[in-house]
N, C-alpha and C positions, 0 to 999 in steps of 0.2 A: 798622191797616195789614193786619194778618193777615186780617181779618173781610170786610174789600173783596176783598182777593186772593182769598179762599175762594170770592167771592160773585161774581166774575167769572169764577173757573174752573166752577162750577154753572152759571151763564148758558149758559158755550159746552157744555158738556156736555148741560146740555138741548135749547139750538137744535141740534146734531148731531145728537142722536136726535129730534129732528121733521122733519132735512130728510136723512137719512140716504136714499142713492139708492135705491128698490126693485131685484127685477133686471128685471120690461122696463125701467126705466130706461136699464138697463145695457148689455142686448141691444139699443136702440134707438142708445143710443152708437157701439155696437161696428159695426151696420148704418152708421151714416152715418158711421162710419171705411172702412168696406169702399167705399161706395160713395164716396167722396171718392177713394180709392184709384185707386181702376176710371176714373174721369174726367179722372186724371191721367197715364195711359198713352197712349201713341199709338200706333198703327198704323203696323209697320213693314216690311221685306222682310225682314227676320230674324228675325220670327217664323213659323209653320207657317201654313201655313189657315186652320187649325182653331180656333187661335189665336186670329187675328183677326177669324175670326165669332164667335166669343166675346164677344170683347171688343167688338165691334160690337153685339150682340145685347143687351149689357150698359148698354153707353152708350145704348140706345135705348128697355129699358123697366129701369132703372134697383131700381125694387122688388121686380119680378118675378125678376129677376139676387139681389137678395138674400136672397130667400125661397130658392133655388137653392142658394145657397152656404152659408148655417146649418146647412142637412140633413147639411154634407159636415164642420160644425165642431163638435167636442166643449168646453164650456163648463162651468165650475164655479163657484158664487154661494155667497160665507159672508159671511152678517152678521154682526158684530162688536157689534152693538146701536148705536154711537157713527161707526161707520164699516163699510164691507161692501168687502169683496173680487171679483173679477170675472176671470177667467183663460179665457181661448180657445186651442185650437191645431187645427189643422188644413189642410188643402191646403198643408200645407210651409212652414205660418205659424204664428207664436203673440202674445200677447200678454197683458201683467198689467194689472191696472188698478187702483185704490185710489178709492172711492166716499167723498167727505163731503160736508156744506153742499150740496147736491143739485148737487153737479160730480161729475162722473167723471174722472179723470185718468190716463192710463197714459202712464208715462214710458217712454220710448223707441218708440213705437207697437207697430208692429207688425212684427215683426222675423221673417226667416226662421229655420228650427227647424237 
């Protein structure tokens, strides 16, 4: 019983460390968190102008808005060898994330700072 148990917990312990997320994984995640974001906003009268050329300019070339917004977010990746870490914050945004089995998951998204 014990010899199984041992030999199932090496199993997952090996697949972990083969599919353990890289960080462009991660930074790829985190982009198409932002831009899911961005296309879930609407254009309103209560925001400025400037605002909504933003966000217009955003919804229209989509990657180019993301490459944009990276430059402005500070980001930190630690692998753990079995699981890797992934933390962003910036433009008055943060977010944590927790990397296995080649998912990224950050609970609670992205939350303001």
């Amino acid at each position: 019983m014990w010899r199984f148990l041992f030999m199932v917990l090496a199993l997952g312990a090996i697949a972990a460390f083969f599919t353990n997320p890289s960080e462009e994984n991660a930074e790829a995640a985190l982009g198409q968190m932002v831009v899911s974001g961005i296309n879930s906003q609407d254009i309103s009268v209560d925001k400025s102008a400037a605002g909504n050329a933003l966000l217009i300019a955003c919804k229209l070339r989509p990657k180019d808005c993301q490459k944009v917004l990276e430059t402005q977010l500070s980001s930190q990746y630690n692998d753990y060898t079995l699981f890797s870490t992934f933390s962003a914050e910036g433009l008055g945004m943060k977010t944590w994330c927790i990397g296995a089995f080649t998912k990224l998951t950050c609970p609670g998204g992205i939350n303001p700072e």
